[in-house]
N, C-alpha and C positions, 0 to 999 in steps of 0.2 A: 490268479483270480481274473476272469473276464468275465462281461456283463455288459451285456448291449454294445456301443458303439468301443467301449475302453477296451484297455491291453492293461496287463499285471502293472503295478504299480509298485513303485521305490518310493520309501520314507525317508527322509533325512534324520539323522541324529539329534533328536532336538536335545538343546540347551537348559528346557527345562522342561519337568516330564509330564506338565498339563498341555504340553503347546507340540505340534509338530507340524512340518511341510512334506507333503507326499507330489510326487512327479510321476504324472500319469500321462503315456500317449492314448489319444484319442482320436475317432474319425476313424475311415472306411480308405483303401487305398488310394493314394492320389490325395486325398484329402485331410490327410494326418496333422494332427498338431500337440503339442504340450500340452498339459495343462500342472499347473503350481497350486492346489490345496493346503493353503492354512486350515488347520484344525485347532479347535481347544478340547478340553477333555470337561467337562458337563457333569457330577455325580448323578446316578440315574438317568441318563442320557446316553453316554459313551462320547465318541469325538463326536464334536459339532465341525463343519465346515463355515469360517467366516469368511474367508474372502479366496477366489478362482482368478488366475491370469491365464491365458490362453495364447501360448506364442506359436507362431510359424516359423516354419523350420528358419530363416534369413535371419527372424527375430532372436529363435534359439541361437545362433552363431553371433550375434552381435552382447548378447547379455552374456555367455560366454567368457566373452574377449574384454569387458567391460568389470565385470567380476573378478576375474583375474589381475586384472590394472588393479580394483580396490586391494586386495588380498596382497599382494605384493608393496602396495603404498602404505596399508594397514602396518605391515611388518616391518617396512622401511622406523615408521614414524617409532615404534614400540622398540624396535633398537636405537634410535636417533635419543631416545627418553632413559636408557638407561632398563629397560626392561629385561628381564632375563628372559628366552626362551628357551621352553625343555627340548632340548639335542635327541635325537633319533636314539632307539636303543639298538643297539647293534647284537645281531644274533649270532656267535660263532657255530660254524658248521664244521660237518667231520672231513678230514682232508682224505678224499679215495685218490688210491695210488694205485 
């Protein structure tokens, strides 16, 4: 999907299925940047966009590196608590010989 200044856009999984965040680059070359669309879902409307962050590329690598800190400390704490987390599923494949 392109239209005016944007490029195709990636959705996040949302958590709940009136709400989602779309990541869309934006801007003309040389001048590209992120953009973060919160969406809500509106009956009769379809998504709304509530709120737009606009990172530059420096910005992208630092929220990045910044996310990952939480996401790791997140998991820290939820093991430190006794929380279970579900283990990968493991997919056996065929062994070519």
């Amino acid at each position: 999907m392109q239209s005016g200044n944007s490029m195709a856009s990636r959705v996040v999984s949302p958590s709940q299925p009136d709400q989602q965040i779309e990541v869309v680059i934006e801007g003309g070359p040389g001048r590209e940047h992120v953009a973060l669309r919160f969406s809500t879902w509106a009956e009769g409307l379809g998504w709304c966009t509530q709120k737009t962050i606009r990172l530059e590329a420096q910005q992208l690598d630092d929220l990045h590196r910044v996310t990952t800190v939480a996401r790791h400390r997140l998991a820290r704490r939820r093991a430190d608590s006794g929380q279970h987390r579900e283990s990968a599923q493991v997919i056996q494949l065929p062994i070519v010989v």
